[in-house]
C-alpha positions as CSV (number, residue, x, y, z in Angstrom):
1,X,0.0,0.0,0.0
2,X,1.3,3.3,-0.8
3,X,2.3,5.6,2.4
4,X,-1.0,8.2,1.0
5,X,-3.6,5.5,1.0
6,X,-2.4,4.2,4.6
7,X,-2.8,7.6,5.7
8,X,-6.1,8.5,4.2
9,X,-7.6,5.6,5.9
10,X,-5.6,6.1,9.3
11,X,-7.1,9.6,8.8
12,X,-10.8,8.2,8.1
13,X,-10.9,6.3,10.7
14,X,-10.3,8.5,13.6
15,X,-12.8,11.4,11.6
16,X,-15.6,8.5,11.8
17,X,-14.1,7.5,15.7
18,X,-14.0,11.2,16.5
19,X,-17.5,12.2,14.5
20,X,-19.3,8.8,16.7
21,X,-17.7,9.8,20.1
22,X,-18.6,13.7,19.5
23,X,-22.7,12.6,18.4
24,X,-22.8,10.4,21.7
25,X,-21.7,13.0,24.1
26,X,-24.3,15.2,22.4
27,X,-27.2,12.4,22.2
28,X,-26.9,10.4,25.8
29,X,-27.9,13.2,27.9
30,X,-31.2,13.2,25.5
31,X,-31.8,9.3,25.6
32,X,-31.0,8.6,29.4
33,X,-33.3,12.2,30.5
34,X,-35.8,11.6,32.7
35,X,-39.5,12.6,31.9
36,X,-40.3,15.9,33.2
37,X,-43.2,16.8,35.3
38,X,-46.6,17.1,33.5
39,X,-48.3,20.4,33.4
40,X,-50.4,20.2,36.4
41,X,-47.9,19.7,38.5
42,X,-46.3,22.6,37.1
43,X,-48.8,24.9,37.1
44,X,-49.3,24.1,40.8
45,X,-45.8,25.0,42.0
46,X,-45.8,28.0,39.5
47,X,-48.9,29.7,41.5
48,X,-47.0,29.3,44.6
49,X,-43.6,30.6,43.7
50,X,-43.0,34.2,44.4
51,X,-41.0,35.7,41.4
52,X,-41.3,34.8,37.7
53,X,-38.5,35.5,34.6
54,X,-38.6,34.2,30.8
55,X,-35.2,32.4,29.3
56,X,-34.9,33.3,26.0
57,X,-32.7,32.3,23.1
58,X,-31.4,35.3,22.3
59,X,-29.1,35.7,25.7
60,X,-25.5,36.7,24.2
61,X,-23.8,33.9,25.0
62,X,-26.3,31.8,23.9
63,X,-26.3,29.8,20.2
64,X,-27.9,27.0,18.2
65,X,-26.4,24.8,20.7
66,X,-27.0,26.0,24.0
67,X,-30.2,27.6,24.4
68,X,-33.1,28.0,26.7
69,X,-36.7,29.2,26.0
70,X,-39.8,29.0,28.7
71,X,-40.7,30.5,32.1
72,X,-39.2,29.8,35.4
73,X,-41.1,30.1,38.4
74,X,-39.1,30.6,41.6
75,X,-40.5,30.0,45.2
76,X,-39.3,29.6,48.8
77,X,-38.9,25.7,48.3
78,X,-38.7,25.1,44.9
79,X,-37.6,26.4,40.9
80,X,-40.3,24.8,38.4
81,X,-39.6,25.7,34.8
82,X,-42.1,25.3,31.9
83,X,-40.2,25.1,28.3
84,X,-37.3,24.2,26.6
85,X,-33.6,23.3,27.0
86,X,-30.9,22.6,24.5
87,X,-30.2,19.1,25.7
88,X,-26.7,18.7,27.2
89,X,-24.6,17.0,30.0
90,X,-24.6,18.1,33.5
91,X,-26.7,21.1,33.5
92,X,-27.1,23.2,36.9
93,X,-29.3,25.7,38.5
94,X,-27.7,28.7,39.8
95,X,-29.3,31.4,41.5
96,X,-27.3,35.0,41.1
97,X,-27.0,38.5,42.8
98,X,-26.3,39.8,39.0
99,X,-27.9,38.9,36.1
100,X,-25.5,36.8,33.7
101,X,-25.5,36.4,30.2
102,X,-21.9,35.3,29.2
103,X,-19.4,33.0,30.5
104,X,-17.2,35.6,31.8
105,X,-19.9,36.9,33.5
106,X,-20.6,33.8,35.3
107,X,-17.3,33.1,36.0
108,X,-16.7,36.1,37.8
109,X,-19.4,35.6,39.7
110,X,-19.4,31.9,40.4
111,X,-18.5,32.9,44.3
112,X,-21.5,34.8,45.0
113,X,-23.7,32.9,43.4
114,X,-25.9,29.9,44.9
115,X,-26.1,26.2,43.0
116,X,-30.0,25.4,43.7
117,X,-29.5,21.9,41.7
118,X,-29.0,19.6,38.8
119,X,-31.3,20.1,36.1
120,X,-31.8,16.2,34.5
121,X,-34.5,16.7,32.1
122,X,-34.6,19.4,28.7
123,X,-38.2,20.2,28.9
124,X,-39.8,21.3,32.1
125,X,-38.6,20.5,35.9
126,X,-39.1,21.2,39.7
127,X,-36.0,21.1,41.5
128,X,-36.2,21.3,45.2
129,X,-35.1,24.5,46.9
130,X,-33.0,24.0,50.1
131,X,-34.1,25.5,53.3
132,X,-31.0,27.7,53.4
133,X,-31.3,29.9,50.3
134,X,-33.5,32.8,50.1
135,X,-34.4,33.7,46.7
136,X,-35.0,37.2,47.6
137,X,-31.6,38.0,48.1
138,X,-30.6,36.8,44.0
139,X,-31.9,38.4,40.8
140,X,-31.0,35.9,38.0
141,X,-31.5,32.1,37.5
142,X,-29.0,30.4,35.4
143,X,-28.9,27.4,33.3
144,X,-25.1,26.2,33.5
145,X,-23.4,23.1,32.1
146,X,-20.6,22.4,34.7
147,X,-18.6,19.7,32.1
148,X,-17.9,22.2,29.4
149,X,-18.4,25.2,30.8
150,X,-20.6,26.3,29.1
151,X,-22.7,29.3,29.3
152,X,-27.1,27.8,28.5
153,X,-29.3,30.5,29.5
154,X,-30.5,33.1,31.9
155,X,-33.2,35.4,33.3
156,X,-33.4,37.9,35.2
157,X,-36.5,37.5,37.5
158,X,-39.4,39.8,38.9
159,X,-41.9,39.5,42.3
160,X,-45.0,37.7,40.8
161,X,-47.6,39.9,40.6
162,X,-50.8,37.6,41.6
């Protein structure tokens, strides 16, 4: 075999290696997701949460891969979320003094900001709000993946007006 043809195929191989790894990373999160809550059960927690905000794609730090579109409802004991994700690994829920909407900004403000919890499903959740954080003392709810670092989405949230 001539030294070109051994190399296109070395070469081939680790594109279709590279190309399979790259589509499962993207692709498990989406087939081992849990189902999220139905909408009653959402629309029970939203009434008693005390402040609403809207993610929305066009956050700029946000892109055709990491996006988030619905609104989130938080409460004294819980975060519920009706909507969307871009489905991805390790996603968490961080409450924030500032609102974010880059990387940079959530970097420089990981220390004051509060991890509420994992976020394992791409449309809708509830996640549990610990006894020990009081909402009223952030502003922004962010959607984080903690593997990649990677900016999702943000909102910057009001008192619910009932």
């Amino acid at each position: 075999m001539k030294k070109w043809s051994i190399l296109a195929l070395v070469l081939s191989h680790v594109l279709a290696v590279g190309g399979g790894f790259a589509l499962g990373i993207y692709y498990l999160p989406i087939l081992i997701a849990p189902a999220g809550p139905d909408s009653q059960v959402l629309v029970l927690a939203a009434k008693n949460s005390l402040f609403v905000a809207e993610f929305s794609r066009d956050r700029e730090d946000s892109d055709a891969l990491h996006w988030g579109e619905g609104e989130v409802s938080i409460g004294s004991d819980s975060v519920s979320f009706s909507g969307s994700l871009s489905p991805g690994p390790d996603y968490k829920l961080y409450l924030s003094p500032e609102f974010v909407e880059t990387e940079a900004d959530f970097n420089r403000l990981k220390s004051s900001m509060v991890q509420v919890g994992e976020v394992k499903t791409f449309e809708n959740f509830i996640l549990p709000m610990s006894v020990s954080i009081d909402p009223s003392q952030y502003n922004t709810v962010i959607v984080w993946c903690e593997t990649f670092g990677q900016y999702i989405t943000s909102a910057k949230y009001q008192r619910r007006v009932n």
